[in-house]
C-alpha positions as CSV (number, residue, x, y, z in Angstrom):
1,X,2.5,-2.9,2.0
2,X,-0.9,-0.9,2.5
3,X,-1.9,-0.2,-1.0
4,X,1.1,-1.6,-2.8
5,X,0.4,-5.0,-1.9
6,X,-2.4,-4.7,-0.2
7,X,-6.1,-3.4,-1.0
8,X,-5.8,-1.4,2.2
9,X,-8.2,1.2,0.6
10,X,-10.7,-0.8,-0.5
11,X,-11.0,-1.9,3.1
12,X,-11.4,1.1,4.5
13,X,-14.1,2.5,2.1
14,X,-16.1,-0.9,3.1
15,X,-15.4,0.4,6.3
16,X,-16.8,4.3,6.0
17,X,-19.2,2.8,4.2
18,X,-20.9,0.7,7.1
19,X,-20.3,3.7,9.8
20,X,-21.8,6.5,7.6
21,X,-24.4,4.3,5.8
22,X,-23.1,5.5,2.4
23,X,-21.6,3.8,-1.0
24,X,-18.3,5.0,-1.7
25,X,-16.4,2.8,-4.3
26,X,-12.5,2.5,-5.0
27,X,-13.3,3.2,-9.2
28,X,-15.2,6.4,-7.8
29,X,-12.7,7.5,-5.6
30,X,-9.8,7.1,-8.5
31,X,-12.2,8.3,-11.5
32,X,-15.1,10.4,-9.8
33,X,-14.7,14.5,-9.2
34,X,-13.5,16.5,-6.5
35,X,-16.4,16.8,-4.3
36,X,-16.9,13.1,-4.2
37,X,-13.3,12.8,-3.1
38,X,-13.7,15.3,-0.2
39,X,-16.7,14.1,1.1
40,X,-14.8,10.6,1.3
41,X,-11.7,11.9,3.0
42,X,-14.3,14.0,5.7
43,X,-16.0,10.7,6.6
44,X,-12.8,9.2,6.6
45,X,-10.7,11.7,8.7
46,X,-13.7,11.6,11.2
47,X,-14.7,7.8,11.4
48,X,-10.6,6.2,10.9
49,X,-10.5,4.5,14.3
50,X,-10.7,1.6,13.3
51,X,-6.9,1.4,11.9
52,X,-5.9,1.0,15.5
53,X,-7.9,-1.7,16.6
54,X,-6.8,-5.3,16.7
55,X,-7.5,-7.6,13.2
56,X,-8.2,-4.8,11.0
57,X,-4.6,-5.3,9.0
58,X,-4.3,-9.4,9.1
59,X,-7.4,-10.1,6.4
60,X,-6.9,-7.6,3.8
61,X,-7.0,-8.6,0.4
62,X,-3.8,-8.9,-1.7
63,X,-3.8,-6.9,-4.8
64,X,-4.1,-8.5,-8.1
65,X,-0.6,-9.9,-9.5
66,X,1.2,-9.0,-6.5
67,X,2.1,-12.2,-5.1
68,X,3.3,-14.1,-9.2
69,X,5.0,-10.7,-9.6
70,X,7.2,-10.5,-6.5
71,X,7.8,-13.9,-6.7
72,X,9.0,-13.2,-10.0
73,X,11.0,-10.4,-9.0
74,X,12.6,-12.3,-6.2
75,X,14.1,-14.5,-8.5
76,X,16.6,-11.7,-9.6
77,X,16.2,-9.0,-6.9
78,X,16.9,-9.4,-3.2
79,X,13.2,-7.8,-2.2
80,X,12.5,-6.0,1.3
81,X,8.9,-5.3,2.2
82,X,9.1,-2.3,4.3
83,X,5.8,-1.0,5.9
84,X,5.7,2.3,8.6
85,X,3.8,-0.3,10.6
86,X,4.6,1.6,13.6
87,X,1.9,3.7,13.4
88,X,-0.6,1.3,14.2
89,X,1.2,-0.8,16.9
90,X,-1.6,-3.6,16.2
91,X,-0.8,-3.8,12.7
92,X,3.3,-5.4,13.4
93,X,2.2,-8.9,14.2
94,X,-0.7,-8.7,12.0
95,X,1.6,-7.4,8.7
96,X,3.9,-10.7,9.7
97,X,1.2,-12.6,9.5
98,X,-0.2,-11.5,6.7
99,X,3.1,-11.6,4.7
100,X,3.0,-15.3,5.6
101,X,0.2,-16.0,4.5
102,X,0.3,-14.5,0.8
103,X,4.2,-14.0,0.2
104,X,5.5,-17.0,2.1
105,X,8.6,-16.9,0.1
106,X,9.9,-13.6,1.9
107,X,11.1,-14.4,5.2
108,X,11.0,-12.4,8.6
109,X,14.8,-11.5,7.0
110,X,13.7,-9.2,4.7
111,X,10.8,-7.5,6.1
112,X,11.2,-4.0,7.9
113,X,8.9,-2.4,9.5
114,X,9.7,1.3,10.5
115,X,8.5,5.1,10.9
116,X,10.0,6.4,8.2
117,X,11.0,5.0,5.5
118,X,14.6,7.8,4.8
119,X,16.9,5.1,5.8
120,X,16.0,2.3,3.5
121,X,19.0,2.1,1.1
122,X,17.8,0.0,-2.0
123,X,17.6,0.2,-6.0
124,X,14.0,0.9,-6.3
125,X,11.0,1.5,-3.6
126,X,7.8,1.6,-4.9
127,X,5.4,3.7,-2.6
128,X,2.1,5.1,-3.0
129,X,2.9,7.6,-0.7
130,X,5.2,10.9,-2.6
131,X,6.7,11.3,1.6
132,X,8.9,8.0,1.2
133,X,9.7,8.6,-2.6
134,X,11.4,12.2,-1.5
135,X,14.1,11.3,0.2
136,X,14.8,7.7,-1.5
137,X,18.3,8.0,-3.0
138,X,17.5,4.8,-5.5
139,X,14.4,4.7,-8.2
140,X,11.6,5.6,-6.6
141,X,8.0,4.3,-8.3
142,X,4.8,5.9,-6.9
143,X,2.1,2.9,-6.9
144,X,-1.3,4.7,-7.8
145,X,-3.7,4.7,-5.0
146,X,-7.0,7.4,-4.6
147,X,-4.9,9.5,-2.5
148,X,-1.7,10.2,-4.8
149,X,-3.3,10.6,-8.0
150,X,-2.5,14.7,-8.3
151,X,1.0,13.8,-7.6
152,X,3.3,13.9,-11.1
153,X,6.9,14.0,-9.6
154,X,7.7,10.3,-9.8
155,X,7.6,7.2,-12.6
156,X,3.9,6.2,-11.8
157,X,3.1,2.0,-11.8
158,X,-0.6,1.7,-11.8
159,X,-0.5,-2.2,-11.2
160,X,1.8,-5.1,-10.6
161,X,2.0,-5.7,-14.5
162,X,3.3,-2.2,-14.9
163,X,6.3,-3.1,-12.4
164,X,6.8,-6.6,-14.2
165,X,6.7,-4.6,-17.7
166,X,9.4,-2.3,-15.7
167,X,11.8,-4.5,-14.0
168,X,11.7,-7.8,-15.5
169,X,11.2,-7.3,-19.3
């Protein structure tokens, strides 16, 4: 969910933003050097606590496309929305809630929420993290995100039109 479907990141730079009083952006942290990325990942590694507190998961924004597109994909896959939610115990009922809100159409059926994500058994996952693409014995597609941008081992989508242009044309 985080990043695939939902502009996780661009919440948390908001986030590291107010706590360090600086002005991080998402087309920076994609586009800009090296040193702009560490410094990001320093304040970020320090100042992350708020992942574990209650609300921070329910009101992020849904990426662009993401909702038309897994509709549309719905309509000739059978989708699972798997998040490692279990890591932030707060985020479970928030994630649900979430997913009703903006993808109504996928019931509590076909979301999992797990650790890891070795035992999902499916055609295609699409990740932003390379961890869950390793060990996927299907198609895996690596959603681009700040953080997996040096990583070339996978098909890359950069968007929800890229998977649409992928599995639906």
């Amino acid at each position: 969910m985080d990043d695939v479907l939902a502009k996780t990141t661009h919440v948390i730079i908001d986030r590291i933003n107010d706590k360090v009083n600086k002005n991080f952006t998402y087309e920076e942290l994609l586009n800009g050097g090296k040193e702009y990325k560490e410094e990001f990942y320093a304040h970020y590694l320090a100042n992350n606590s708020f992942l574990w507190e209650p609300g921070f998961f329910e009101h992020i924004p849904v990426n662009e496309d993401a909702v038309e597109v897994v509709k549309k994909l719905s309509e000739q896959y059978e989708i699972f929305i798997v998040s490692a939610a279990t890591e932030f115990p707060n985020s479970l009922k928030e994630k649900l809630t979430w997913m009703e809100m903006h993808l109504p159409f996928i019931t509590w059926k076909h979301i999992v929420f797990c650790g890891h994500k070795y035992m999902i058994q499916a055609d295609y996952l699409i990740d932003d993290h390379e961890k869950n693409l390793h060990t996927f014995t299907g198609t895996p597609l690596l959603y681009t995100a700040p953080h997996n941008l040096h990583i070339t081992d996978f098909q890359r989508v950069n968007n929800w039109k890229d998977v649409e242009k992928l599995l639906l044309d």
